[in-house]
C-alpha positions in Angstrom: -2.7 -11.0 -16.6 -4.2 -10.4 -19.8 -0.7 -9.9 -21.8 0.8 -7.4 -19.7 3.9 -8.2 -18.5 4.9 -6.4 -15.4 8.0 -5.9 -13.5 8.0 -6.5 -9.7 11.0 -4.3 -7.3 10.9 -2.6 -4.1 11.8 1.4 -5.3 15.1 2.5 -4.0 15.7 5.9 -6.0 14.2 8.8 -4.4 13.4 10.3 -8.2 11.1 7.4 -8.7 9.4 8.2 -5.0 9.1 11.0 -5.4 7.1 9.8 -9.2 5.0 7.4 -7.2 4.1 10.2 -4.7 2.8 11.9 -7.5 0.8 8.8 -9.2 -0.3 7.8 -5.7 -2.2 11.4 -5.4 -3.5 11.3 -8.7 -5.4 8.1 -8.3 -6.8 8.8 -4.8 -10.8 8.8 -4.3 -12.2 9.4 -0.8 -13.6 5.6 -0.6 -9.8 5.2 0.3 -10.0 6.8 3.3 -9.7 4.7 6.2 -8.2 4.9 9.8 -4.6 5.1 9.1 -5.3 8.1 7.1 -7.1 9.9 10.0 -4.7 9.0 12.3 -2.0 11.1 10.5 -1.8 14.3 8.5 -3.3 12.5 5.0 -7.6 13.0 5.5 -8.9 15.9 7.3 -12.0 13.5 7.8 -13.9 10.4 6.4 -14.8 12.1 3.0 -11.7 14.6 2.5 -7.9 14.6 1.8 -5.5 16.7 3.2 -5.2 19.9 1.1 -1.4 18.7 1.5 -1.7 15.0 0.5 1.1 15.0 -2.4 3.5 16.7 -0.1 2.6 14.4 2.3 3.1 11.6 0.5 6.4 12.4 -1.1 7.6 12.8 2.5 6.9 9.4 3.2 7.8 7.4 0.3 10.5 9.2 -0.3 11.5 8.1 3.4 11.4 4.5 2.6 13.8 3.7 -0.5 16.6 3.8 1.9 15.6 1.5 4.2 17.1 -1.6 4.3 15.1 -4.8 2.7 15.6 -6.6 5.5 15.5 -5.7 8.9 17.7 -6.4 12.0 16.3 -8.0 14.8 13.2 -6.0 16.5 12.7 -3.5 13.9 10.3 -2.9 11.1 10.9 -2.6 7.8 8.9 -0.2 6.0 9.3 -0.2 2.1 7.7 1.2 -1.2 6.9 -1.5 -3.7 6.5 -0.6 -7.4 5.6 -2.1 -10.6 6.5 -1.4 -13.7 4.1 -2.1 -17.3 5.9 -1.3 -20.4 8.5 0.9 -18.4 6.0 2.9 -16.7 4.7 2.7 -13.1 1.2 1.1 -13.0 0.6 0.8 -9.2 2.5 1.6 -5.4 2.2 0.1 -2.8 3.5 0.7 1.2 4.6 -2.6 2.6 6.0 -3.1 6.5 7.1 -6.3 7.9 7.3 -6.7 11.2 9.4 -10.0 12.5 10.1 -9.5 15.5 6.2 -10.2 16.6 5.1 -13.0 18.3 3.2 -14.0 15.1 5.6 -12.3 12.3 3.2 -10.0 10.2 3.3 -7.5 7.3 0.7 -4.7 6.6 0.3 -3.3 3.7 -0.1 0.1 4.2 -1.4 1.2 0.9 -2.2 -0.2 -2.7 -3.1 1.8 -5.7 -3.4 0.7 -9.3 -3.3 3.3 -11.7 -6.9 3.8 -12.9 -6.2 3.2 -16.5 -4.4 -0.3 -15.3 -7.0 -1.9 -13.1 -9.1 -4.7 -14.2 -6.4 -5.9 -16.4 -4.7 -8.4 -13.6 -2.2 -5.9 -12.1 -3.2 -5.8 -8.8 -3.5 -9.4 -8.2 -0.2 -10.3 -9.7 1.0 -7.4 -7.4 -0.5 -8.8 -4.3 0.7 -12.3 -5.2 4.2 -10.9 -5.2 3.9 -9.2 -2.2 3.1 -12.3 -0.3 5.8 -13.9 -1.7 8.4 -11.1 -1.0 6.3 -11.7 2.7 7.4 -15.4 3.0 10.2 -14.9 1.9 10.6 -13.1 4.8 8.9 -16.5 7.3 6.0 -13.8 7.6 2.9 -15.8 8.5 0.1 -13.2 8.5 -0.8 -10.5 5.9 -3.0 -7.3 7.2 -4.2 -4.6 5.3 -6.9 -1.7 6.1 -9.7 -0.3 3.4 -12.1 2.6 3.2 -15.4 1.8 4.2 -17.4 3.0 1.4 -14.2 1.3 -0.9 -16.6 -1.8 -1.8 -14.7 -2.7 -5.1 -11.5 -3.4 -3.3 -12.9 -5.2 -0.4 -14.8 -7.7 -3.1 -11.3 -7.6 -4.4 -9.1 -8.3 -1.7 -12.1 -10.5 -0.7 -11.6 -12.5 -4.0 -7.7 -13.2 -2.9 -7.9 -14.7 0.3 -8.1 -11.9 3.0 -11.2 -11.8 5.1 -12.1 -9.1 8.1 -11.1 -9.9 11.2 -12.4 -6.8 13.3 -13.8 -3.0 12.9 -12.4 0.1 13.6 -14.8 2.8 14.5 -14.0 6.8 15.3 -15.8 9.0 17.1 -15.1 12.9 16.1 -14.7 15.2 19.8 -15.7 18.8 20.1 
């Protein structure tokens, strides 16, 4: 990782949600756009965030650093990852595991490396932790969703093992 040495936790302060809410935000592009963020209150469409989206995103990260890092039998767990460089936050990431399925799966929900971080090995390491925090868990199966137009991550993601396995298409009504 190209001499940084980062610090892998799941965030369970609210002060430091709230922090990554704000980081989150700040490194957002519209390539990240993707169904998830139709399907709620984050994108207003394809090419633009929610006028709202750090309020938004407060809201829900701020929802998950109580949640317990393991779940009970039949539930998800839905938790905030985030790493730490020098002290400082370089990335979040949204992580749920769901056990109970008949194949146990995580999704992760969201991934964002601060922009001054990436390239430098942060992400990967991050990703490699998060599958090991997965099977940990006897999760088999790792999904994740990207932005259409977000062709450096999908080369990424690409470049660590993940490979499509269907399409989501939307279709805008009057």
């Amino acid at each position: 990782m190209s001499g940084l040495q980062a610090e892998f936790d799941w965030c369970r302060k609210r002060d430091d949600a709230v922090r990554l809410g704000r980081l989150f935000a700040d490194n957002l592009t519209p390539s990240y756009i993707s169904h998830a963020e139709l399907q709620g209150p984050r994108a207003l469409d394809p090419a633009t965030w929610s006028p709202d989206i750090g309020a938004i995103l407060e809201e829900d990260l701020t929802s998950r650093v109580d949640q317990p890092l393991d779940a009970v039998a039949g539930e998800k767990t839905r938790l905030l990852a985030c790493p730490r460089v020098g002290g400082d936050f370089a990335a979040v990431s949204l992580v749920s595991f769901s056990r109970s399925a008949p194949v146990a799966y995580a999704e992760i929900e969201d991934m964002v490396v601060v922009a001054g971080a990436r390239g430098q090995g942060i992400g990967r390491a991050f990703m490699n932790w998060i599958a090991e925090q997965a099977k940990r868990r006897g999760i088999k199966r790792l999904f994740l969703e990207s932005g259409v137009t977000n062709t450096h991550a999908h080369e990424f993601f690409e470049e660590i093992g993940f490979h499509q396995v269907s399409l989501v298409m939307m279709k805008s009504l009057p």
